[in-house]
C-alpha positions in Angstrom: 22.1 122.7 152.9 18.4 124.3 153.8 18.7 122.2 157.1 22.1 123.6 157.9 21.2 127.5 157.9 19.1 127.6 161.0 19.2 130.0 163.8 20.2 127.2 166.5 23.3 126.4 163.8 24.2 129.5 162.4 24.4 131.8 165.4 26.2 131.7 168.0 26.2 129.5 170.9 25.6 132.8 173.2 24.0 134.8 170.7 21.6 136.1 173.4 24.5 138.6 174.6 26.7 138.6 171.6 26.4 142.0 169.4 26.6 140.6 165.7 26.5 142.8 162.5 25.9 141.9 158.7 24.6 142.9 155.1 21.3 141.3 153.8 20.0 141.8 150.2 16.7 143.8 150.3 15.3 143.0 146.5 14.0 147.1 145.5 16.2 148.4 148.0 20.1 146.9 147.4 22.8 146.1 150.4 21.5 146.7 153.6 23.5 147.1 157.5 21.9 145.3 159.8 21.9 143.5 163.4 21.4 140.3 163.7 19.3 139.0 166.7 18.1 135.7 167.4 14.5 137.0 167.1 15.3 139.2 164.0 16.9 141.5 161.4 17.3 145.1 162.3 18.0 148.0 160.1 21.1 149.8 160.5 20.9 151.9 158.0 20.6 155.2 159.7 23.4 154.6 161.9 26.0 153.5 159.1 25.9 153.0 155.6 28.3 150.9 155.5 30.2 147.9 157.0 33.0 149.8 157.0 31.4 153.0 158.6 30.0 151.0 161.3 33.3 149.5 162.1 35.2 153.4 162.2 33.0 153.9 164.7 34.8 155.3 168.1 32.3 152.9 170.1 30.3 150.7 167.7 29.2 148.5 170.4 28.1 150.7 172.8 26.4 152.8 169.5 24.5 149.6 168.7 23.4 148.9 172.3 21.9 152.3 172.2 20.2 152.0 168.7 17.0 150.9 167.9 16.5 150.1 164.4 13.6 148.7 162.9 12.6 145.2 162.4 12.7 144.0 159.0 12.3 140.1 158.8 13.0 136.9 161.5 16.4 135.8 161.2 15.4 132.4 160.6 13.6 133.3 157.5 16.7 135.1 156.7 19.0 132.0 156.9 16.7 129.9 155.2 16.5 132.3 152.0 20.1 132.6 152.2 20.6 129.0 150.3 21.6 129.8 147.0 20.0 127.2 145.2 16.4 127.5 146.3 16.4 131.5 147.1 13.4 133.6 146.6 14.5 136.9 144.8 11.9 138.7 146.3 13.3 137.9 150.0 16.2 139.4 152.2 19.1 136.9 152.0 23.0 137.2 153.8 25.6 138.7 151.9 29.1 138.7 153.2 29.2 141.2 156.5 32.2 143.5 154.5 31.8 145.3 151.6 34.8 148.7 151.1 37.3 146.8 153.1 40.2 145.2 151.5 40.3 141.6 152.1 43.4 140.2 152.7 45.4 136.8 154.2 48.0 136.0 155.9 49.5 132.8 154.6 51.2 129.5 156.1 50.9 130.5 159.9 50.3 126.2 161.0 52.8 124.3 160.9 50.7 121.5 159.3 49.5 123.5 156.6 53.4 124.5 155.7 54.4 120.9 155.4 51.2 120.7 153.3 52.8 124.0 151.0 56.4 122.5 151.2 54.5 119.2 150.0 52.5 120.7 147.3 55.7 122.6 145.9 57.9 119.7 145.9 54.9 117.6 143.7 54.4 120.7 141.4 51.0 120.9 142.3 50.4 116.5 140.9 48.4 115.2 143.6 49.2 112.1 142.9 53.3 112.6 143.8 52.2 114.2 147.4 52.0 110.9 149.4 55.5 109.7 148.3 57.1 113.5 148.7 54.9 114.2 152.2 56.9 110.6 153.5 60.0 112.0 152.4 59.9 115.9 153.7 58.8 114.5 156.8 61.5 112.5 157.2 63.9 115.5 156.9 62.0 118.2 158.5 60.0 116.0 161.0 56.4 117.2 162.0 56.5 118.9 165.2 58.1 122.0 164.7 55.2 123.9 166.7 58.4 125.7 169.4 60.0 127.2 166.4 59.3 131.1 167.2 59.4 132.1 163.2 62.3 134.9 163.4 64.1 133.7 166.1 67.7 132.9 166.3 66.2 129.1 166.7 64.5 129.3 163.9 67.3 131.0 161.4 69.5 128.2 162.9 66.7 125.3 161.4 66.7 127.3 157.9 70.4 126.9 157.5 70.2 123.0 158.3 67.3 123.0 156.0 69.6 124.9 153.0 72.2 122.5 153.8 70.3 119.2 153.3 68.8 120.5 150.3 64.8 121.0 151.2 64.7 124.7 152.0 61.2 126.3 150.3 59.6 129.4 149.8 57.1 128.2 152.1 59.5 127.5 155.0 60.8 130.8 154.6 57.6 132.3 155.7 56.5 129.7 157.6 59.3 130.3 160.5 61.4 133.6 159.0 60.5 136.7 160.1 58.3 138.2 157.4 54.2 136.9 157.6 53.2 135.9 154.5 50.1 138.7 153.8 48.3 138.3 150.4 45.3 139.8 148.6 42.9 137.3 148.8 40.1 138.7 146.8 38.6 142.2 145.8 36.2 144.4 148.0 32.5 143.5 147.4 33.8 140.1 146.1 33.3 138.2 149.1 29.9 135.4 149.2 27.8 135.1 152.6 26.3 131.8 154.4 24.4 129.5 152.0 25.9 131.2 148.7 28.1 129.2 146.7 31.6 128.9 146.4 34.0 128.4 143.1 36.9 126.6 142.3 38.5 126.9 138.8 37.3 124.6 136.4 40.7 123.6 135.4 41.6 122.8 139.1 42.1 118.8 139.4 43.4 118.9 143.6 41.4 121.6 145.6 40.0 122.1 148.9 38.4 124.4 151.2 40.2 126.4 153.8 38.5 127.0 157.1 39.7 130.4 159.4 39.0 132.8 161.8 38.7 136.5 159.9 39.4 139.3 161.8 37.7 142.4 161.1 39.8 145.9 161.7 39.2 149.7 161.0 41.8 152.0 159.0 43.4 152.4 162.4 44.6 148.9 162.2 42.3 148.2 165.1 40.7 144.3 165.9 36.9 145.0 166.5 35.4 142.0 165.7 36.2 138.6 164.1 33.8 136.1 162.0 34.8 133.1 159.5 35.6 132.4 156.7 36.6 129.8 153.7 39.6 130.5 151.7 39.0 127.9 148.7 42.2 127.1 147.8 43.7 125.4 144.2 46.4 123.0 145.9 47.6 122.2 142.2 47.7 125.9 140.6 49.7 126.4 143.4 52.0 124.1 144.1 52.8 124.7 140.5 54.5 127.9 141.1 53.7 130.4 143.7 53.4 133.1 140.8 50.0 131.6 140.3 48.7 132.3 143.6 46.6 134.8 142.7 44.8 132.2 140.2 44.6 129.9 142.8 43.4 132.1 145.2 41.5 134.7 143.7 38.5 133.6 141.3 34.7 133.9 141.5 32.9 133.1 144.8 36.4 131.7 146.3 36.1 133.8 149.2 33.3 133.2 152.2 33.0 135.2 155.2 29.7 135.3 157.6 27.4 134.6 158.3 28.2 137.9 160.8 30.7 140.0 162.1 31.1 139.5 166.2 32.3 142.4 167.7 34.6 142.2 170.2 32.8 143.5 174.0 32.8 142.0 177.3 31.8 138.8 176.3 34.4 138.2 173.2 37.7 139.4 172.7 40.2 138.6 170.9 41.8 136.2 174.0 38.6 134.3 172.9 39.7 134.0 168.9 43.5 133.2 170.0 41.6 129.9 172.0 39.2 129.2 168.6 38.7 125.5 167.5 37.3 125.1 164.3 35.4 122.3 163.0 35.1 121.6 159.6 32.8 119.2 158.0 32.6 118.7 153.6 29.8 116.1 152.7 30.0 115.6 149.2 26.8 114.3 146.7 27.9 110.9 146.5 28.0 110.5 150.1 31.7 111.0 150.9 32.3 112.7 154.6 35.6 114.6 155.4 35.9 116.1 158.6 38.4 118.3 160.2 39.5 121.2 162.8 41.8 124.0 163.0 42.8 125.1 166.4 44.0 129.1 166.5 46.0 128.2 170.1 48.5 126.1 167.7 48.9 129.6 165.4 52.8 130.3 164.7 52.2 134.1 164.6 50.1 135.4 167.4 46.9 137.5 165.7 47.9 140.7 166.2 51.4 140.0 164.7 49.7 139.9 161.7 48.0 142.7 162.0 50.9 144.6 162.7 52.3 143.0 159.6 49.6 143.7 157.3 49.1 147.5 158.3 51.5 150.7 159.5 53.7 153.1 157.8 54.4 151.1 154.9 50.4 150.1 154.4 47.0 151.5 155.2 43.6 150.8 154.6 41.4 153.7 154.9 38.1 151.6 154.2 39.8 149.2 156.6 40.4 145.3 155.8 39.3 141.9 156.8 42.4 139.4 157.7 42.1 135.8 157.0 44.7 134.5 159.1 45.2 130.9 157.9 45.1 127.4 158.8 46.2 124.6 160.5 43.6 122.4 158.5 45.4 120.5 155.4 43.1 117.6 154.1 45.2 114.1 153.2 42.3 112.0 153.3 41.9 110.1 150.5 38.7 110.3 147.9 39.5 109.4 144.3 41.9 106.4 145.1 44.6 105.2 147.4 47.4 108.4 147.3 45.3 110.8 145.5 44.3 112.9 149.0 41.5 115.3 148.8 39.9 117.2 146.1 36.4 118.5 146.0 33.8 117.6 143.4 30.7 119.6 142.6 28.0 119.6 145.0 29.8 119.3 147.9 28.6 121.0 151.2 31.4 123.1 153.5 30.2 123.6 156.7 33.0 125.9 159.3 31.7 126.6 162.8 33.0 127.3 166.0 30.6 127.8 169.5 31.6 131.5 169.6 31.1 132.5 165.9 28.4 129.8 164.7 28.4 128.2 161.8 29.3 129.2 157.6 28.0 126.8 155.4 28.5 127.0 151.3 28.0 124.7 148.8 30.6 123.8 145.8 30.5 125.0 142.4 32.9 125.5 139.7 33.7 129.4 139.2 32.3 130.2 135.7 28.9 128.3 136.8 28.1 129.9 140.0 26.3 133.3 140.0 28.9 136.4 138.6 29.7 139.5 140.8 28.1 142.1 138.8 27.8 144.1 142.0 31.2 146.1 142.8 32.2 149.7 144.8 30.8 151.5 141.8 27.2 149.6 142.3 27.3 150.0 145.9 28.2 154.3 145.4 25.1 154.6 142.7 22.9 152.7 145.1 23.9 154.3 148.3 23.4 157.7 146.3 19.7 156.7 145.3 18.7 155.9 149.0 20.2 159.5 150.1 22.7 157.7 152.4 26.1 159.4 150.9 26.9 161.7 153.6 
């Protein structure tokens, strides 16, 4: 993994003009705010707190063009001491760029990933069944269903057909119905940062990673930056009933955002995330390669649709929220035998990038083994008070 956080890989393709923002661990010090440049780590402290400060900011760009804080280590260093299993304790390392902000999803907004839900559903979460029920869901629903506006009069039309010939799903209904699906995916100060590990339940059997644009937005409900993200997903707790989402969704280290937050300016907007393709590569210990993509222009729900969906009068978020907005990426290919699809093992190696946003890379461990957060909103409140920065 060492070889995968460099600056050349990590950062993005323009990094020279792009403004990115994220939290290192300082070992005697805590969580620190900083800048990321291509030549370094600068302190933000003064400026903001917070990741959620920062981001209530009236004009955080044009604050951070103005600010100069100091240096604190090359950002290659940085990204190499970020790899969880051969860290020194006594160097800066990533953590997620969040920390007060909620962190939420928004759920089956790809077509291909709702036939993957409406597959997983119909197997009862057995991997083994999903080949036979994918052939036969197909052949009902079909595979190209990419026009359907979800809440149109088109789309309410399908959903009758689909109650009539017996195959209509939970899934389906959010897929192209007029309600988002919008989830808590994890817990504020839960999220993991480039080169920390990721869990999956030890009782999970048919897993895999999810890779996705996160969008990051104030307590106004405003877009001001984006990064990515990894929502590990447990296909079978799932697709056993949907009451055990949270246990398939929400468990130790199953949430990776970073390595930064880009901030929309000039240079990126969110035009820019609507056009994303992601790549997504999993090389596992025994040599197994799976490689994938997620393309935001195929989206069902336009970004800010889900926005307005996960915030207004009914819902705010005064520490403001990250937004995971789901994937078009649903892995089929086969790795324990002929039918079985995709699960991961230990070990494996989840790199998500895109040119704009550079590159997340995690390795794969089971949740009770990899490293347990200890370090929550209380933590963060006693620390900040220590360092005087509670104002």
């Amino acid at each position: 993994m060492n070889s995968s956080l460099a600056v050349a890989t990590c950062l993005p393709a323009d990094a020279d003009r792009a403004i990115l923002v994220g939290r290192i661990w300082l070992e005697g010090t805590g969580p620190m705010l900083v800048r990321i440049m291509g030549d370094g780590i600068y302190d933000l402290t003064d400026l903001a707190a917070t990741s959620s400060q920062l981001l209530e900011l009236a004009d955080p760009v044009g604050t951070l063009r103005e600010y100069g804080g100091a240096r604190i280590a090359s950002t290659a260093q940085v990204l190499a001491n970020s790899a969880e299993d051969a860290r020194d304790p006594a160097l800066p390392w990533f953590l997620a760029p969040c920390d007060l902000q909620a962190i939420k999803a928004a759920g089956v907004t790809f077509v291909s990933s709702m036939l993957e839900r409406v597959i997983e559903e119909q197997a009862r979460g057995d991997a083994g069944k999903a080949l036979a029920v994918r052939e036969a869901v197909v052949a009902v629903i079909g595979n190209n269903l990419a026009s359907i506006k979800p809440g149109s009069p088109e789309a309410m039309k399908l959903k009758d057909v689909l109650i009539a010939q017996g195959v209509w799903s939970q899934y389906l209904e959010v897929g192209i119905g007029p309600d988002a699906e919008i989830f808590t995916k994890s817990q504020p100060m839960s999220a993991v940062g480039v080169g920390a590990e990721v869990g999956i339940h030890p009782g999970s059997v048919w897993n895999n990673p999810e890779p996705e644009v996160v969008l990051a937005l104030n307590s106004r409900g405003e877009a001001v930056g984006a990064a990515l993200g990894n929502d590990v997903n447990l296909r079978d707790f799932e697709g056993r009933s949907a009451l055990l989402l949270g246990k398939a969704k929400d468990n130790n280290a199953s949430c990776a955002i970073g390595p930064f937050i880009r901030l929309f300016d000039e240079h990126f907007s969110i035009d820019d995330v609507r056009q994303c393709d992601l790549a997504m590569r999993v090389t596992g210990p025994e040599g197994f390669v799976m490689e994938g993509a997620s393309s935001l222009s195929k989206i069902s729900r336009d970004p800010l649709d889900l926005v307005g969906q996960a915030i207004g009068q009914n819902h705010q978020y005064p520490d403001g929220f990250m937004l995971f907005m789901g994937t078009m990426f649903a892995p089929t290919q086969d790795r324990h035998g002929p039918g079985q699809g995709f699960t991961h093992v230990v070990g494996d190696v989840v790199t998500v990038s895109t040119p704009r946003l550079g590159t997340l890379v995690n390795r794969v461990n089971t949740s009770d083994q990899v490293a347990p957060w200890t370090f929550g909103v209380g933590a963060l409140m006693r620390n900040l008070g220590r360092r005087g920065l509670i104002r």
